[in-house]
C-alpha positions as CSV (number, residue, x, y, z in Angstrom):
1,X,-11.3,5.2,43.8
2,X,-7.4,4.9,43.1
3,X,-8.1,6.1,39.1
4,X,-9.6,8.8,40.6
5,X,-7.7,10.4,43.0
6,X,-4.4,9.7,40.9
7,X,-6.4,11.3,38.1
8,X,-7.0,14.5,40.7
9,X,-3.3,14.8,41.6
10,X,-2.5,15.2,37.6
11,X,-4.4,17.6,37.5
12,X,-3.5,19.6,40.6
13,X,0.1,18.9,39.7
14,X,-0.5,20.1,35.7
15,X,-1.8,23.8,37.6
16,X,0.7,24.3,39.7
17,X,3.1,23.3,37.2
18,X,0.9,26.1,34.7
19,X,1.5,28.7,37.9
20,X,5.4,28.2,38.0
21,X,4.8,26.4,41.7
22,X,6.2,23.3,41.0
23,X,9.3,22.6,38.2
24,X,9.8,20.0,36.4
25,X,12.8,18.0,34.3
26,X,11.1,19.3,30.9
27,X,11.2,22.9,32.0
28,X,13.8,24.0,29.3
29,X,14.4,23.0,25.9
30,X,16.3,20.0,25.0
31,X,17.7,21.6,22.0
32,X,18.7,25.0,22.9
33,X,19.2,26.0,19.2
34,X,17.3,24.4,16.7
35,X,13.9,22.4,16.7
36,X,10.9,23.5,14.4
37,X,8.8,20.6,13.7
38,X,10.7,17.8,15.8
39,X,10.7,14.4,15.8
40,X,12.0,11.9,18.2
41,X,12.1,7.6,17.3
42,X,13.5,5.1,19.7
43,X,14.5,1.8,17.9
44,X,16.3,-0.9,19.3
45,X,19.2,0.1,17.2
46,X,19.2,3.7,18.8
47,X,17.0,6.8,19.2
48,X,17.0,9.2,16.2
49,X,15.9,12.8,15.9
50,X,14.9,15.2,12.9
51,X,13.8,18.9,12.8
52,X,12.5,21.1,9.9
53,X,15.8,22.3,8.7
54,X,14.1,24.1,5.2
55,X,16.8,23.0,2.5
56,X,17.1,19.3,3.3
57,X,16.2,16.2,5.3
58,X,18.7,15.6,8.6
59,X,18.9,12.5,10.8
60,X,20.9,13.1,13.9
61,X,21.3,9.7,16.2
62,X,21.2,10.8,20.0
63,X,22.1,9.3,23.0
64,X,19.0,9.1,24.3
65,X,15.4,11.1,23.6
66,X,15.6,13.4,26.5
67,X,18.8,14.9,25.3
68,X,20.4,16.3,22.4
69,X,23.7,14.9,22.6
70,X,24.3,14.0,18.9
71,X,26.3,10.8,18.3
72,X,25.8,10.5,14.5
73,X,24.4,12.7,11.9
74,X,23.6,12.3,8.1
75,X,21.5,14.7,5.4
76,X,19.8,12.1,3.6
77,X,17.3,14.2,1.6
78,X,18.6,17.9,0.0
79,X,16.3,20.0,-1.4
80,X,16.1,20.6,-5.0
81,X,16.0,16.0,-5.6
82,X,13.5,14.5,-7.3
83,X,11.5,17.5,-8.4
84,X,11.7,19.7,-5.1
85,X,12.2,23.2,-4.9
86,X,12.8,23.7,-1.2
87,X,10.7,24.6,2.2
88,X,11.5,20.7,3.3
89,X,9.1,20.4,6.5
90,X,8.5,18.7,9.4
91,X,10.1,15.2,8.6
92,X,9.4,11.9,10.6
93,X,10.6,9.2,10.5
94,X,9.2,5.3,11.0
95,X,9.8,2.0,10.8
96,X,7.4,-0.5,9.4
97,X,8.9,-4.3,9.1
98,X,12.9,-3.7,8.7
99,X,12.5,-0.8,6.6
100,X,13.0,3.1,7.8
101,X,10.5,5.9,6.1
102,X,10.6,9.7,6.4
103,X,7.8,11.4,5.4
104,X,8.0,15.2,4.7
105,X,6.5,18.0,3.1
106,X,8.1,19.8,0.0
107,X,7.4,22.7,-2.1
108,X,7.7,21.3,-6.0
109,X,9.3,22.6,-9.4
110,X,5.8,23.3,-11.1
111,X,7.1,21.0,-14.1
112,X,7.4,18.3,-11.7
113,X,3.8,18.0,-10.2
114,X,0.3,18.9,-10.7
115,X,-1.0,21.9,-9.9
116,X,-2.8,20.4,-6.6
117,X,-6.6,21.0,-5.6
118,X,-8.4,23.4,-2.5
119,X,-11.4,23.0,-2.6
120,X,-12.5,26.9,-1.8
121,X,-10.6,27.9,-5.0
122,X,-10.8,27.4,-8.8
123,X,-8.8,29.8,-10.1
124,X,-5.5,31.5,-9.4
125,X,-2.7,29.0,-9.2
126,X,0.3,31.0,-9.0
127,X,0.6,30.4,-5.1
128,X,3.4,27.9,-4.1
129,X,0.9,26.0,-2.0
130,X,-0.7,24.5,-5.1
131,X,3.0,22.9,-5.4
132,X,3.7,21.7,-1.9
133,X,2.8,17.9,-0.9
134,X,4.0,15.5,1.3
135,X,6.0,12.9,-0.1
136,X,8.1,9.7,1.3
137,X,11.3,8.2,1.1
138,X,11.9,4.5,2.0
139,X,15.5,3.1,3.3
140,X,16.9,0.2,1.0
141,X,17.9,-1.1,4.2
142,X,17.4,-1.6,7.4
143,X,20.0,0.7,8.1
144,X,18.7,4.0,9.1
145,X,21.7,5.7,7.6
146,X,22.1,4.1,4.6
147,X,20.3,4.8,1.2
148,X,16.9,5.9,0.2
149,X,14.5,5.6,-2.5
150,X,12.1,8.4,-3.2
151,X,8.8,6.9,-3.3
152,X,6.4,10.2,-4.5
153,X,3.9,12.5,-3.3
154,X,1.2,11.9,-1.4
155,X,-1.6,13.4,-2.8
156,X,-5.2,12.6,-1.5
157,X,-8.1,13.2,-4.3
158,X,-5.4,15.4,-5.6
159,X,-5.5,18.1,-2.5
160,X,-1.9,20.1,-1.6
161,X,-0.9,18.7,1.7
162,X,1.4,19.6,4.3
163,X,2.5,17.5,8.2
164,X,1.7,13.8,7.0
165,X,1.9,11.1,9.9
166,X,0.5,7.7,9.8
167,X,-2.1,6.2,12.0
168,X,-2.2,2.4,12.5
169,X,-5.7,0.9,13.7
170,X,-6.7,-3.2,13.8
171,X,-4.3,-4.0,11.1
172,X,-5.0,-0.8,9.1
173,X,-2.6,2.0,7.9
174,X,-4.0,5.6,7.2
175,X,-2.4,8.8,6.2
176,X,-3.2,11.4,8.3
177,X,-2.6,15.0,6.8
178,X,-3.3,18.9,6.7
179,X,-5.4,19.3,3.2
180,X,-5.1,23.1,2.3
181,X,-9.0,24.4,1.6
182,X,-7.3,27.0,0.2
183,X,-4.6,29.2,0.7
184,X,-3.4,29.7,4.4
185,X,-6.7,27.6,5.3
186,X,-6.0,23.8,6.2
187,X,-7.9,20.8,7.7
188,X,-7.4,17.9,9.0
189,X,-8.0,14.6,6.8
190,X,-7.4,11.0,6.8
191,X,-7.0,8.8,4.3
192,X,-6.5,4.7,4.1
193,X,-3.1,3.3,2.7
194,X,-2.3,0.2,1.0
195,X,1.4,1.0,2.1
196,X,3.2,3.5,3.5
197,X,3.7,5.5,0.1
198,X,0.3,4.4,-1.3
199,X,-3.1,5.5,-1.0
200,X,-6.0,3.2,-1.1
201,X,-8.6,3.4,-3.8
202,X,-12.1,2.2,-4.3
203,X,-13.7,0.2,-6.7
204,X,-13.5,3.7,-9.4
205,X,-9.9,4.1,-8.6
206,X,-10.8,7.0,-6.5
207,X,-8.4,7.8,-3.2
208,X,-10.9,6.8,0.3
209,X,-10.4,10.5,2.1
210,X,-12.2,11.7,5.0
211,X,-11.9,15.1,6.8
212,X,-11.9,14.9,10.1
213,X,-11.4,18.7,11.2
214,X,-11.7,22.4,10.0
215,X,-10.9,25.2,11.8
216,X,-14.4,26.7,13.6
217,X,-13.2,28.4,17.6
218,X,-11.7,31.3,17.5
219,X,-8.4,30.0,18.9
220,X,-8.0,28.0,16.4
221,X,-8.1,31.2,13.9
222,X,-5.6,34.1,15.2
223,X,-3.7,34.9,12.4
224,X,-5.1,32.7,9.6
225,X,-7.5,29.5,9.5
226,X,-5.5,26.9,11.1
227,X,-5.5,23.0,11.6
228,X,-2.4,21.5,10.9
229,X,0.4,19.1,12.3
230,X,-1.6,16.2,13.0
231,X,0.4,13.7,15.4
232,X,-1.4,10.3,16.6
233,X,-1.3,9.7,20.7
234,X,-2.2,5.7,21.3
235,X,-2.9,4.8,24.9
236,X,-4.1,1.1,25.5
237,X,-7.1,1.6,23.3
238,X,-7.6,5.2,22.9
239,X,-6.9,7.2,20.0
240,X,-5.9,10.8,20.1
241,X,-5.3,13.2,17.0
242,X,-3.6,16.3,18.7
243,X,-3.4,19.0,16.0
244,X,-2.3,22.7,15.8
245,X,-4.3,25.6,15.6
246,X,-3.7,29.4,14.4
247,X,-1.1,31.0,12.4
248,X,2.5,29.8,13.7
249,X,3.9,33.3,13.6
250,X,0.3,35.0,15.0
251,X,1.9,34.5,19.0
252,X,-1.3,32.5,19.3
253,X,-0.2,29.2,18.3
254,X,-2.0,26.5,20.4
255,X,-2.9,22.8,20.0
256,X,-6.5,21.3,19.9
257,X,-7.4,17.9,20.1
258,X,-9.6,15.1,18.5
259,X,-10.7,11.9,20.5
260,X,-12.2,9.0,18.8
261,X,-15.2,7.9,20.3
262,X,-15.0,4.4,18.5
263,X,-16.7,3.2,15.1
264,X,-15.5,3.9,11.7
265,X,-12.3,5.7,12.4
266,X,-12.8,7.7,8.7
267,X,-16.1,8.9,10.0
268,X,-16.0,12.5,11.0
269,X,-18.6,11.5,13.7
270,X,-16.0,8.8,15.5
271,X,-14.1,11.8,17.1
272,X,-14.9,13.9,19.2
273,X,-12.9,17.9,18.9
274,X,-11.7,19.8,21.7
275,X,-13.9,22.8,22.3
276,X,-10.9,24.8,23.9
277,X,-7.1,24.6,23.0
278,X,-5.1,21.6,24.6
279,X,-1.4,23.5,25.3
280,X,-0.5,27.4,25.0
281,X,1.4,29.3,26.9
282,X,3.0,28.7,30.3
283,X,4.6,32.4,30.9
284,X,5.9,31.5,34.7
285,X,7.9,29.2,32.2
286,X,9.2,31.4,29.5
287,X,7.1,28.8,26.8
288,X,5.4,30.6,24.2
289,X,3.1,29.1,21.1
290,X,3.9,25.6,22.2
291,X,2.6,23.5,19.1
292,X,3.8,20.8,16.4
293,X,4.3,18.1,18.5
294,X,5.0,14.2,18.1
295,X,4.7,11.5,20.5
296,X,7.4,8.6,21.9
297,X,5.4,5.4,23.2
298,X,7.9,4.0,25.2
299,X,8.9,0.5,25.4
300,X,7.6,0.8,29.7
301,X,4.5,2.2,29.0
302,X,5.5,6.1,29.6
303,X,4.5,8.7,26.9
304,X,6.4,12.2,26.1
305,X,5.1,14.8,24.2
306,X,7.9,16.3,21.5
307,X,7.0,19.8,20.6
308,X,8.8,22.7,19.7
309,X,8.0,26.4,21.2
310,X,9.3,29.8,21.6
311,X,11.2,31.5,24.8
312,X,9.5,34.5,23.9
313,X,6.0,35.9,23.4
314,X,6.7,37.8,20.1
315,X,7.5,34.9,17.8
316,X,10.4,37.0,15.9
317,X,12.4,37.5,19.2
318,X,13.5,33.8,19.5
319,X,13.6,30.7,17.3
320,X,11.5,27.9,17.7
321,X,13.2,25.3,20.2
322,X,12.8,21.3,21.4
323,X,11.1,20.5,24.4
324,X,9.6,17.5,25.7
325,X,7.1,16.3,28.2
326,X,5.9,13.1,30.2
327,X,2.2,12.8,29.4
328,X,-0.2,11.7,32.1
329,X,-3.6,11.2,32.2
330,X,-6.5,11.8,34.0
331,X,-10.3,10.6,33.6
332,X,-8.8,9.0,30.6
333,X,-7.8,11.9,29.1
334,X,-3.8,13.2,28.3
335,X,-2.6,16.3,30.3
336,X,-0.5,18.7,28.1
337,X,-0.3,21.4,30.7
């Protein structure tokens, strides 16, 4: 009975909250100037933050992940090394063992990389998404602002790729990614690592790649075909892949959700998608085409939702800011609103 009526409140509180009746701590953006793309880490040596900044790879230490007060700050990545040629998106940083790893998305120098594969196309490969990838760089220590190694692409059955995050699952590491079908159409996929710069491969050498998502609702298609951002939610047991959806600029961004149901976690059939959009707009709070989030799992148990949005509902009248939310949950279930 306690699970719920505290599961009844969240979701009273979450509309009210929608309806501008009750405020909240998380009302205004964190970072009042930048934050496309963000990304918040807590470590016991600190908590670290990194945005899409286009030419390179920054990692800002903060005082702690519910404000931008910047202590330290380092570019560790500029765009134009090891074969890019610039839009350097949505970084993120982890920590496996007592090594750091950013993984990012670049557009390459077409002498540098393959020509990459969608599906829904087989010719015309002029477009720069043929060239973009994700790629990852790996600390040569454990300190976060030291060095780092360029590791290479990531490039599933040979598919242009953009928003890589891992997954972690009973010992297992996957890559979890947004696969370009073909140009301005992406999906979700998943694909199991032997570490976090290598891809696992079967018995023929081939890369073990599932997609998991395509764009099919209609809110998931204002503007262009759109699944992208994938960012993994872990509570006790339960897996959530919250994704967005729509064409960033189209004043219809949005996020949708996928639930694993349990099973084989590569298996299409072990989630279960969102019919309607997860988090939107919340007008009474001036937060417009919330999407691109990221998730801190706090050492107490408490979850917030990074994410960045606009102030405006015409995406051109403001730029894309930080903001970040508790998530609760109810019937088992995460409340974005």
């Amino acid at each position: 009975m306690q699970t719920f009526i505290t599961s009844l409140i969240v979701l009273i509180t979450s509309m009210l909250s929608v309806m501008g009746l009750v405020t909240t701590p998380y009302d205004e953006p964190i970072d009042q100037i930048n934050g496309g793309d963000p990304y918040i880490i807590e470590d016991e040596s600190g908590c670290y933050y990194t945005f899409t900044t286009g030419g390179g790879i920054d990692i800002f230490q903060i005082e702690s992940f519910d404000t931008i007060n910047v202590t330290r700050q380092k570019t560790i990545f500029w765009a134009g090394e090891s074969g890019t040629d610039g839009d350097i998106w949505a970084p993120e940083i982890h920590k496996f063992g007592d090594r750091w790893y950013i993984v990012a998305t670049a557009k390459f120098k077409r002498d540098a990389v393959p020509a990459g594969k969608m599906p829904y196309i087989i010719i015309d490969k002029d477009n720069d998404d043929y060239y973009r990838y994700s790629f990852v760089l790996e600390s040569k220590t454990e300190d976060i602002f030291g060095e780092y190694e360029f590791k290479g692409i990531i490039a599933p059955d040979g598919l242009s790729n953009l928003d890589g995050t891992y997954l972690k699952k009973d010992g297992k590491l996957y890559f979890v990614c947004a696969a370009y079908m073909k140009v301005a159409y992406q999906s979700i996929y998943i694909c199991e690592m032997e570490n976090p710069y290598t891809l696992k491969t079967d018995s023929k050498g081939r890369h073990i790649i599932k997609k998991l998502s395509s764009p099919t609702y209609l809110w998931e298609k204002n503007g262009w075909d759109v699944n992208e951002g994938p960012a993994v939610l872990y509570n006790g047991d339960d897996i959530f892949i919250v994704y967005s959806a729509s064409g960033y600029s189209s004043g219809k961004y949005c996020m949708g959700m996928l639930t694993f149901k349990g099973g084989d976690i590569m298996k299409k059939s072990s989630w279960k998608k969102s019919a309607t959009r997860v988090s939107y707009h919340i007008p009474s709070k001036d937060i417009y085409s919330a999407g691109h989030c990221s998730f801190i799992h706090r050492d107490n148990g408490d979850i917030f939702m990074v994410y960045h949005a606009n102030k405006t509902k015409d995406f051109s009248e403001s730029p894309r800011l930080t903001y970040i939310k508790k998530i609760e949950f109810a019937f088992g279930k995460p409340v974005f609103m």
